[in-house]
C-alpha positions as CSV (number, residue, x, y, z in Angstrom):
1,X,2.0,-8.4,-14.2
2,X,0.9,-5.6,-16.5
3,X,0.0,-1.8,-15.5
4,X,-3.8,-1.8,-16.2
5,X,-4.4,2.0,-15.8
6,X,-2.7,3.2,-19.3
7,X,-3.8,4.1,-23.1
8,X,-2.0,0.7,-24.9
9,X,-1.9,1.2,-28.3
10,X,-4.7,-2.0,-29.8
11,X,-4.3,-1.6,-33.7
12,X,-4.1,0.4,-36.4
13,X,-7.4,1.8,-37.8
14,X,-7.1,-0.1,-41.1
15,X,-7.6,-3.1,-39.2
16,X,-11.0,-2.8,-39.3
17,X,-12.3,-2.5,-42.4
18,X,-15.7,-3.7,-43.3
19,X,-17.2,-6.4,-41.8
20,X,-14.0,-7.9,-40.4
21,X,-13.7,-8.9,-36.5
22,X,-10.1,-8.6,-35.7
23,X,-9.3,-11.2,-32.7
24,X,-6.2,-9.5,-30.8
25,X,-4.8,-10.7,-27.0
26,X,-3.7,-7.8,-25.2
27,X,-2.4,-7.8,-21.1
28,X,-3.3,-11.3,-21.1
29,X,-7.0,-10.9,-22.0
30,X,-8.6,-12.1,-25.3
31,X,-10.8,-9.5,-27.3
32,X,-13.1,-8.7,-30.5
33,X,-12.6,-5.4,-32.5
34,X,-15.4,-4.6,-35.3
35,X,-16.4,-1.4,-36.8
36,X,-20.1,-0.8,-36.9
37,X,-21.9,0.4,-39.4
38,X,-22.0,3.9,-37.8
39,X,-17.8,3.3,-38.1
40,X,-17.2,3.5,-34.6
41,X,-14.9,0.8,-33.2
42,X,-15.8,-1.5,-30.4
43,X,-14.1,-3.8,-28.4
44,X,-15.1,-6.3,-26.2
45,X,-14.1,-9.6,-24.2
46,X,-13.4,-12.3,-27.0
47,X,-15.5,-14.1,-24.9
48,X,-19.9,-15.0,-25.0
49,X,-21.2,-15.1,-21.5
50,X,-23.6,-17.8,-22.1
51,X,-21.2,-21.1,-23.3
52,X,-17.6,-18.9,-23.8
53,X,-17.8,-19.4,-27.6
54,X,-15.3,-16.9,-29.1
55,X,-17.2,-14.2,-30.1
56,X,-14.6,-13.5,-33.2
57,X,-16.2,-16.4,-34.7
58,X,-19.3,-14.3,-34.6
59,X,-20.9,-11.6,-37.2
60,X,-21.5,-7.8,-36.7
61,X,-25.1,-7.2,-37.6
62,X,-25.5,-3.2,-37.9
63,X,-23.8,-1.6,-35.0
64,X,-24.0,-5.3,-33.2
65,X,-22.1,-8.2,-32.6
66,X,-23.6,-11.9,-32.6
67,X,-22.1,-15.1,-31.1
68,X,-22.8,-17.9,-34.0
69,X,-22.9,-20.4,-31.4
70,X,-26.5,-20.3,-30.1
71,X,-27.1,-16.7,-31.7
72,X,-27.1,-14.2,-28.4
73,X,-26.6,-10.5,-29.8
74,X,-24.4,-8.0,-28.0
75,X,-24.5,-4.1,-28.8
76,X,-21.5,-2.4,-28.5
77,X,-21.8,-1.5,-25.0
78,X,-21.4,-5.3,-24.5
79,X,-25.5,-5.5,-23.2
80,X,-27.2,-8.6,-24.8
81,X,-30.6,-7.4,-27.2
82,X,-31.7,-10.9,-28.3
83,X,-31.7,-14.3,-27.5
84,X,-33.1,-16.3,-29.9
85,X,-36.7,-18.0,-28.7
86,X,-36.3,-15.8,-25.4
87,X,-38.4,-12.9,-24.6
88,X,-37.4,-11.7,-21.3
89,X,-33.2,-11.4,-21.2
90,X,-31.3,-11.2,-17.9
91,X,-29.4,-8.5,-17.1
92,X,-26.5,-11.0,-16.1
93,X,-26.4,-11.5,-19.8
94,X,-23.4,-8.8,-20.8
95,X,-20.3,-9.2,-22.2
96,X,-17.0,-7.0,-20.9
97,X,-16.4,-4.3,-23.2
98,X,-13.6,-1.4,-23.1
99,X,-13.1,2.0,-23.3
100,X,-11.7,2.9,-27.2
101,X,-10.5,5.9,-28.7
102,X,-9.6,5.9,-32.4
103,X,-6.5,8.8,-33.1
104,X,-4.0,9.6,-35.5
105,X,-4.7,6.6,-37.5
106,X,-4.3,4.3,-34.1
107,X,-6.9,2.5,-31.8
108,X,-6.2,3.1,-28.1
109,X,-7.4,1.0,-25.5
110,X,-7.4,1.6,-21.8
111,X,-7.9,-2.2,-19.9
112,X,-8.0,-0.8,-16.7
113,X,-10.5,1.5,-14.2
114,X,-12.8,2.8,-16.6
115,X,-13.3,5.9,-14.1
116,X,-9.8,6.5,-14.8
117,X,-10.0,6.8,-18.8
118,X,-9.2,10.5,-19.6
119,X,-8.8,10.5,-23.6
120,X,-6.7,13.7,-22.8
121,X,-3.9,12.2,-22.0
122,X,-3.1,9.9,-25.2
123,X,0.0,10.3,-26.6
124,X,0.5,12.8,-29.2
125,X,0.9,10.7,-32.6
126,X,0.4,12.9,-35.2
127,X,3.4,12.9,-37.0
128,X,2.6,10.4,-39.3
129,X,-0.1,12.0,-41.2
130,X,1.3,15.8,-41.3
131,X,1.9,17.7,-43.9
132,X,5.2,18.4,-45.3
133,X,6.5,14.9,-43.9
134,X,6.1,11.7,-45.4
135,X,5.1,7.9,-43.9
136,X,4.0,4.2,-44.3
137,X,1.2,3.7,-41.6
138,X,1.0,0.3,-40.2
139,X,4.7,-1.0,-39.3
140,X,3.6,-4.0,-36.7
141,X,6.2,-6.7,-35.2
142,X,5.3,-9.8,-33.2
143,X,7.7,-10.2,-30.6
144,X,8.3,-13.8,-28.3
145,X,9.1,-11.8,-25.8
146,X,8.5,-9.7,-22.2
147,X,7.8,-6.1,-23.0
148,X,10.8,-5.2,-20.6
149,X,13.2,-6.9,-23.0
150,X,12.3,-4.7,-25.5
151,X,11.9,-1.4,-23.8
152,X,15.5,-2.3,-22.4
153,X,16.8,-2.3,-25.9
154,X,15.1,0.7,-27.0
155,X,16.5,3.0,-24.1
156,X,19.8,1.6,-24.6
157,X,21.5,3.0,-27.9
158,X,25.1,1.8,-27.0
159,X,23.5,-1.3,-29.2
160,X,23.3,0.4,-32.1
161,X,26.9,0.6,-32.7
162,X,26.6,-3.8,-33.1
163,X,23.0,-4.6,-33.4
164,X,22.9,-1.9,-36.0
165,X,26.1,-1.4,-37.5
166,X,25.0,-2.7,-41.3
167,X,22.0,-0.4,-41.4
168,X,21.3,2.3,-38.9
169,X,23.9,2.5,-36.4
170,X,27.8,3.5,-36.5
171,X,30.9,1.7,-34.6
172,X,31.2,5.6,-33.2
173,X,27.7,5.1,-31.5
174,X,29.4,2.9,-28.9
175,X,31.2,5.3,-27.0
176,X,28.1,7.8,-26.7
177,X,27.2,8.4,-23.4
178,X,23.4,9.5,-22.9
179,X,22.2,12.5,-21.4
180,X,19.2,12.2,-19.7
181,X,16.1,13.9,-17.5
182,X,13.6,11.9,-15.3
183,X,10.4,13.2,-14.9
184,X,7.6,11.8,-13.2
185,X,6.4,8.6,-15.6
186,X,8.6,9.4,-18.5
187,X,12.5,9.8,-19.4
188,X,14.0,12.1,-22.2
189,X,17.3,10.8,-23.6
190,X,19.8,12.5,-25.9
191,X,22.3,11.1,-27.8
192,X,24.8,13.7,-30.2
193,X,27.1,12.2,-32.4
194,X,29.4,14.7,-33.8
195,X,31.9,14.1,-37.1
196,X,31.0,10.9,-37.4
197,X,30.1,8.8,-40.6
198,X,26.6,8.7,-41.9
199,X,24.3,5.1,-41.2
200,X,24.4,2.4,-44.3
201,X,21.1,3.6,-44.5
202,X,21.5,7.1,-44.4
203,X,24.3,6.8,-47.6
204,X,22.0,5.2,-49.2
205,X,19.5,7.1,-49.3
206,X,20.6,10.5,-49.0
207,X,23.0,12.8,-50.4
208,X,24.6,13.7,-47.2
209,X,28.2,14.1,-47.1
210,X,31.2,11.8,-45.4
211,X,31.1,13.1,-41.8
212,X,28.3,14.2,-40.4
213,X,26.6,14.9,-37.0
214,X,24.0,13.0,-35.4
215,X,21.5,13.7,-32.6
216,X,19.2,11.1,-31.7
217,X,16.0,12.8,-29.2
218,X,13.8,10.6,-27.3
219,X,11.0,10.8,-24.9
220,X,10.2,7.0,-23.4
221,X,6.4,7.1,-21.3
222,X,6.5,4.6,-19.1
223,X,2.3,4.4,-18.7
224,X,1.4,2.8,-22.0
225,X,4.8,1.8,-23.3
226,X,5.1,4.7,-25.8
227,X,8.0,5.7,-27.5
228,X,8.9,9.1,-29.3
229,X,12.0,9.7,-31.3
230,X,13.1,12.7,-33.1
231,X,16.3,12.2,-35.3
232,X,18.6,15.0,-37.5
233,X,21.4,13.6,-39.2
234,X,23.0,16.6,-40.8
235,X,25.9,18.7,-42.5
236,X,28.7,19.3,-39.4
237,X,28.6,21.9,-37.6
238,X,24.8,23.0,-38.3
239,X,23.6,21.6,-35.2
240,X,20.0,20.1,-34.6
241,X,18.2,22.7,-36.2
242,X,19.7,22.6,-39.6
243,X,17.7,23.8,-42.2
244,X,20.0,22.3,-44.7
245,X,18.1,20.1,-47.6
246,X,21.0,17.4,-47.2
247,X,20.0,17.2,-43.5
248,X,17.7,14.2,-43.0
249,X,14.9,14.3,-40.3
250,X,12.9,11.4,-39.1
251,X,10.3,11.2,-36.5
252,X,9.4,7.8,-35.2
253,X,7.0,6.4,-32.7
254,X,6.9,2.9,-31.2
255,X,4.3,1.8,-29.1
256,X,4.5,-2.0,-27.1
257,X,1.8,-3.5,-25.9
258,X,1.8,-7.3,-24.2
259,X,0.4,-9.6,-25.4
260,X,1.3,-12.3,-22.5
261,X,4.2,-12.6,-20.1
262,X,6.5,-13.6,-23.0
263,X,5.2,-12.3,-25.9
264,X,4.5,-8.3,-27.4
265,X,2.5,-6.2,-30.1
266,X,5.2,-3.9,-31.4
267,X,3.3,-1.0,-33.3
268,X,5.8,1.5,-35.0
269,X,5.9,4.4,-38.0
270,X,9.1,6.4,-39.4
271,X,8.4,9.9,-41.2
272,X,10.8,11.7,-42.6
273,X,11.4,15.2,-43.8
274,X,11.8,15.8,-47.9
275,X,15.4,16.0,-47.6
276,X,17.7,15.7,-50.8
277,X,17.7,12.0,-52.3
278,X,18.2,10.4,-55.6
279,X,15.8,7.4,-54.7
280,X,12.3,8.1,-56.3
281,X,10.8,5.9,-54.2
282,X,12.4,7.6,-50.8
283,X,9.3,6.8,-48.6
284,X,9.2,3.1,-49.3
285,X,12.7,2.4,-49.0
286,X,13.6,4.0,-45.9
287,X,10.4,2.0,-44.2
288,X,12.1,-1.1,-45.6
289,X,15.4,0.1,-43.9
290,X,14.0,1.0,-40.4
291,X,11.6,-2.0,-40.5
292,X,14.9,-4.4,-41.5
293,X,16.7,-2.6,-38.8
294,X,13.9,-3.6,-36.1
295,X,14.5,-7.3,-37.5
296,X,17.4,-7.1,-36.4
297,X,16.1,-6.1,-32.5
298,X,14.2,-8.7,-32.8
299,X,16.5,-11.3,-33.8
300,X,18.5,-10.7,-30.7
301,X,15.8,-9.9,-28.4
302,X,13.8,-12.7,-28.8
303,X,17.5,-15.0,-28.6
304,X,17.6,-13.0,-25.4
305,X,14.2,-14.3,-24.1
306,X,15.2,-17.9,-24.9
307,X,17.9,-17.6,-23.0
308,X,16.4,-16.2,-19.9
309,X,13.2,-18.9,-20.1
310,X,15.7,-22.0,-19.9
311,X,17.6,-20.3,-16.8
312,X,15.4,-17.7,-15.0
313,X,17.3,-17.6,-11.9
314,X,20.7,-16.5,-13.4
315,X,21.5,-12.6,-12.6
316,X,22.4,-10.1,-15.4
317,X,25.2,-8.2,-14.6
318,X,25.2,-4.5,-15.6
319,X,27.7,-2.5,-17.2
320,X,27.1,1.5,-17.6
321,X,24.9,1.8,-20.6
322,X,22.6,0.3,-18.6
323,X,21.7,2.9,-15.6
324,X,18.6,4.7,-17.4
325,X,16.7,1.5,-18.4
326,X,17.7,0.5,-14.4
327,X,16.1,3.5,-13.3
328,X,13.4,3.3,-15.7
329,X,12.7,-0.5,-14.6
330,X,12.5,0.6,-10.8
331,X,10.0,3.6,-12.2
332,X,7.7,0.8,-13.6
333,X,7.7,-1.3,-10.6
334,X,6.6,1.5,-8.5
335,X,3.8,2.5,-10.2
336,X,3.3,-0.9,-10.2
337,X,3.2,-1.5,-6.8
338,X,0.8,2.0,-6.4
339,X,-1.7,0.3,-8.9
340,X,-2.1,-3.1,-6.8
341,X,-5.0,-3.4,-4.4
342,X,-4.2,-2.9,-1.0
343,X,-2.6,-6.2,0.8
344,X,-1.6,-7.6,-2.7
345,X,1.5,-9.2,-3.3
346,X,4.5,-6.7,-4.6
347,X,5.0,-7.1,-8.5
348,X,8.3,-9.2,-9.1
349,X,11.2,-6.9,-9.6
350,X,14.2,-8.1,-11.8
351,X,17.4,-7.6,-9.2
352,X,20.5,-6.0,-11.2
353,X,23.1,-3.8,-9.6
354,X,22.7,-0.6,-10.6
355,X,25.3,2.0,-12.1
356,X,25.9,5.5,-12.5
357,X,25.6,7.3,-15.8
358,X,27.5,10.5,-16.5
359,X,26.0,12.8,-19.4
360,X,28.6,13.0,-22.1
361,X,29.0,13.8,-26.0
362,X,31.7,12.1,-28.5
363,X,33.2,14.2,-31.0
């Protein structure tokens, strides 16, 4: 059901503060996070080998975590240290733990091979704490609703121009046609938007003027459900690297991680340049505006997923905005299939007829 072999994002650092165990499900599987006293981050199986007791119902104890049911103490490689009343304790006595790498502000768990856990190859996710751009840490959305759903939606932008047409998106957006690249596990995606008018939230906020042009950059990695964005929405004419100080620039990353079949952590940031703007508060207002926006995803996604529960067998016919998040789908189940054990049963693969898409820009 899930690809196992991937950095997922698990939680923002601030998560775990103190003494706090933070109970999280994540591919189906129930786990702990703590911060030891040493303020490393550990996470295991949500889950005491002797009786099952949850062990976020526990208490860290120096770099340790104890199950408060009959009081069995597990160090953070998951080993049991103590049993109370027992001297001699059985190896069999060990609690699944996982490997976690604490970046850019971001906990990054990897749920499958452990041989396979090369911290090289986390996503870059530094944009939201560099200097000379600005950000809110911590945007997070519970979603009722299968991961695909949502990565369907976010390499699809031809919504924006209805989903989004009160706050980031513009009825011109409709008619863009993408152009796209392929690469192994990932897809790049560019959308240009030329003398069109600014967002809602984009007048709001800015000084830009009337007409401007857009150009919406993204990079979708299929392994670990990671999602880069570059924006410039600037003066016409100047093109995407405008140096204007009208020309507003945002980088944003999403990260979605299931939860269960039907239901998905939704980890997000927005930084923006210091472009021109009358708003003092510039930073707080336009997370407001992007996290309102994502509302509105998940309004209709999660309508969506209703929909498709009560009548699973129904096809969904495709129309042209949808051939990179076809190809994308038929990416996933590959690597899919590649990660099952040999003589398993083939992932299920949602059956839609595909279409071509021709790279185009509106003006």
């Amino acid at each position: 059901m899930f690809l196992k072999n991937a950095w997922y994002v698990a939680a923002w650092d601030n998560e775990l503060v103190g003494d706090r165990l933070l109970a999280r499900r994540l591919l189906g599987t129930n786990l702990v996070f703590y911060r030891g006293e040493n303020g490393r981050a550990v996470v295991m199986e949500d889950r005491c080998c002797h009786r099952h007791a949850p062990l976020s119902h526990g208490q860290r104890e120096g770099n340790c975590l104890r199950c408060m049911y009959h009081g069995l103490l597990f160090d953070a490689s998951g080993r049991c240290v103590e049993v109370p009343g027992q001297e001699r304790i059985s190896d069999k006595l060990r609690v699944r733990n996982f490997p976690l790498v604490e970046r850019d502000h971001l906990l990054w768990i990897w749920m499958g091979d452990p041989a396979l856990a090369d911290p090289a190859t986390i996503p870059d996710t530094h944009w939201h704490d560099t200097p000379g751009w600005q950000a809110e840490r911590g945007g997070y959305i519970h979603y009722e609703s299968n991961v695909n759903l949502i990565v369907d939606n976010l390499l699809d932008f031809s919504h924006l121009a209805f989903v989004h047409n009160k706050s980031i998106g513009t009825r011109k957006q409709g008619g863009v046609k993408p152009e796209v690249d392929f690469l192994d596990e990932s897809v790049q995606v560019r959308f240009t938007t030329l003398e069109g008018a600014p967002p809602p939230f984009a007048r709001q906020l800015s000084k830009l003027p009337d007409v401007v042009d857009r150009f919406n950059y993204y990079v979708w990695n299929i392994r670990g459900n990671y999602f880069a964005q570059d924006s410039v929405i600037g003066p016409v004419g100047e093109g995407y690297g405008t140096e204007s100080p009208l020309a507003m620039k945002l980088h944003t990353f999403i990260a979605l991680t299931p939860e269960d079949a039907d239901s998905t952590h939704y980890f997000w940031s927005t930084s923006h340049n210091d472009f021109a703007s009358d708003i003092p508060d510039v930073t707080r207002q336009l997370t407001v505006q992007v996290a309102g926006a994502f509302e509105e995803d998940r309004d209709i996604i999660e309508a969506q997923q209703k929909s498709i529960s009560v009548s699973p067998g129904e096809p969904m016919i495709a129309i042209a905005a949808d051939g990179t998040l076809l190809r994308v789908r038929r990416m996933l189940d590959g690597m899919l299939a590649a990660e099952q054990p040999q003589g398993a049963g083939k992932p299920a693969v949602v059956t839609i007829t595909p279409v071509s898409v021709q790279p185009t820009v509106v003006h």
